[in-house]
N, C-alpha and C positions, 0 to 999 in steps of 0.2 A: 837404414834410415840415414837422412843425408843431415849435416848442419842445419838447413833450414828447417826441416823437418825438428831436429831436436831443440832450434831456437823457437820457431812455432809452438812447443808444447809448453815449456818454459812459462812464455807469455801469458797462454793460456789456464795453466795450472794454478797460477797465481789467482787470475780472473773466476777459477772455480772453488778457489777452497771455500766458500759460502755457501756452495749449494751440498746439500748433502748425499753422498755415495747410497746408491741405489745396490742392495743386498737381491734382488732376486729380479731378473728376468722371463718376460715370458717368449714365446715365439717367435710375435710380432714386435716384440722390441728388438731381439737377436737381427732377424729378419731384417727389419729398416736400420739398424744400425751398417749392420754388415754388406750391407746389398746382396746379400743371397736367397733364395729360394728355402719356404719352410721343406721341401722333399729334401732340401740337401742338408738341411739340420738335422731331418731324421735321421738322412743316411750316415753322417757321422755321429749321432747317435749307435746305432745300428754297429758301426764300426768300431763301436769301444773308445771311440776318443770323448764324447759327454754323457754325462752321467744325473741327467736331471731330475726330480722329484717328479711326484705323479700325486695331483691333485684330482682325482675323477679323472676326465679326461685330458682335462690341461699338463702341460710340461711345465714344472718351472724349474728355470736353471742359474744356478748358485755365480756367484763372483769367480767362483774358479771356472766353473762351466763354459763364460764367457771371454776368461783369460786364454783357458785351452782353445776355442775356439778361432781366438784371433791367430797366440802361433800357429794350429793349424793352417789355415789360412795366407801367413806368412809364411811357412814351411811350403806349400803350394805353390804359393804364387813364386818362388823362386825353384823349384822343382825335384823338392824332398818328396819322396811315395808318402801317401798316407800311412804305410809301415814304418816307416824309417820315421815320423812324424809323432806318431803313436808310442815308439818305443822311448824315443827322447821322453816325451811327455811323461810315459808311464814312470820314470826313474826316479821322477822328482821326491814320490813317495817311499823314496829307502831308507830316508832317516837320515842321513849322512852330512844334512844339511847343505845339497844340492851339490856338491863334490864331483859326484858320480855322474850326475846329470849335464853341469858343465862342462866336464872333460870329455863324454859322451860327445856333445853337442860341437867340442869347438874341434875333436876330431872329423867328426860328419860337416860342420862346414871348410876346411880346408881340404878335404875330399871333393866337398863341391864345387868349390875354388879351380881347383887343376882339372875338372873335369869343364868346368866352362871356358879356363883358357887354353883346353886344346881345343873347347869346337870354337871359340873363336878363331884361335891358328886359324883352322881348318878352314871356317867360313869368309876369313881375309882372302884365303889363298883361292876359294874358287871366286868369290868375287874379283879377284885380279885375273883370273884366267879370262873369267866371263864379259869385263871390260875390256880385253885385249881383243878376244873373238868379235866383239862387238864391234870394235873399233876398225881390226882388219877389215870387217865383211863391210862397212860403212866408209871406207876405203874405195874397196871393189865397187862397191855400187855408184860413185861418186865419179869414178873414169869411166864405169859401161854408158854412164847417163850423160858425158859431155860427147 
């Protein structure tokens, strides 16, 4: 989350404390909120990361349902495995009052941390390689053509 991002909610926050917090989600609300596909709600259903109610057919899924959802989500979209995503998540429930889960978590992101600034390293370096090649052979072709 960037400054903006947390100045943006700030604003916002303030602007909603009148409407009142929605306790239970269906599908279609998950679904347009998040922009994902109801197959992919199942599938992490499916996965063990939500854990919805079952009204006859319908899904309905609780305020944490849709907490879990979102760090999943964020866990993804930065590129935690759905396991590694899962197991953070699962810890919250030890009792400890989030202790476990935290130190869990800020372990797993400074893993992720070193692990994206070597492939950056990496992806600087073949990018300079590949601007050099570029550049020689754009070279070459600049004297064959005069």
């Amino acid at each position: 989350m960037t400054l903006s991002d947390t100045a943006f909610r700030e604003e916002n926050a303030q602007a909603q404390e009148d409407v009142p917090r929605k306790d239970r989600f269906t599908i279609h609300d998950l679904v347009s909120e998040f922009g994902i596909t109801s197959r992919t709600l199942r599938f992490y259903e499916e996965k063990g990361l939500l854990n919805p109610a079952r009204r006859g057919l319908d899904r309905i899924y609780s305020r944490r349902d849709r907490a879990r959802l979102k760090l999943v989500l964020m866990g993804k979209s930065v590129g935690f495995s759905l396991e590694d995503v899962r197991h953070m998540l699962d810890l919250y429930d030890l009792g400890d009052g989030q202790v476990t889960q935290l130190r869990v978590a800020l372990q797993r992101f400074e893993e992720k941390l070193a692990e994206l600034d070597r492939r950056r390293r990496d992806l600087d370096h073949a990018y300079a390689e590949l601007s050099h090649a570029r550049d020689v052979v754009r070279s070459r072709l600049a004297r064959q053509q005069k």
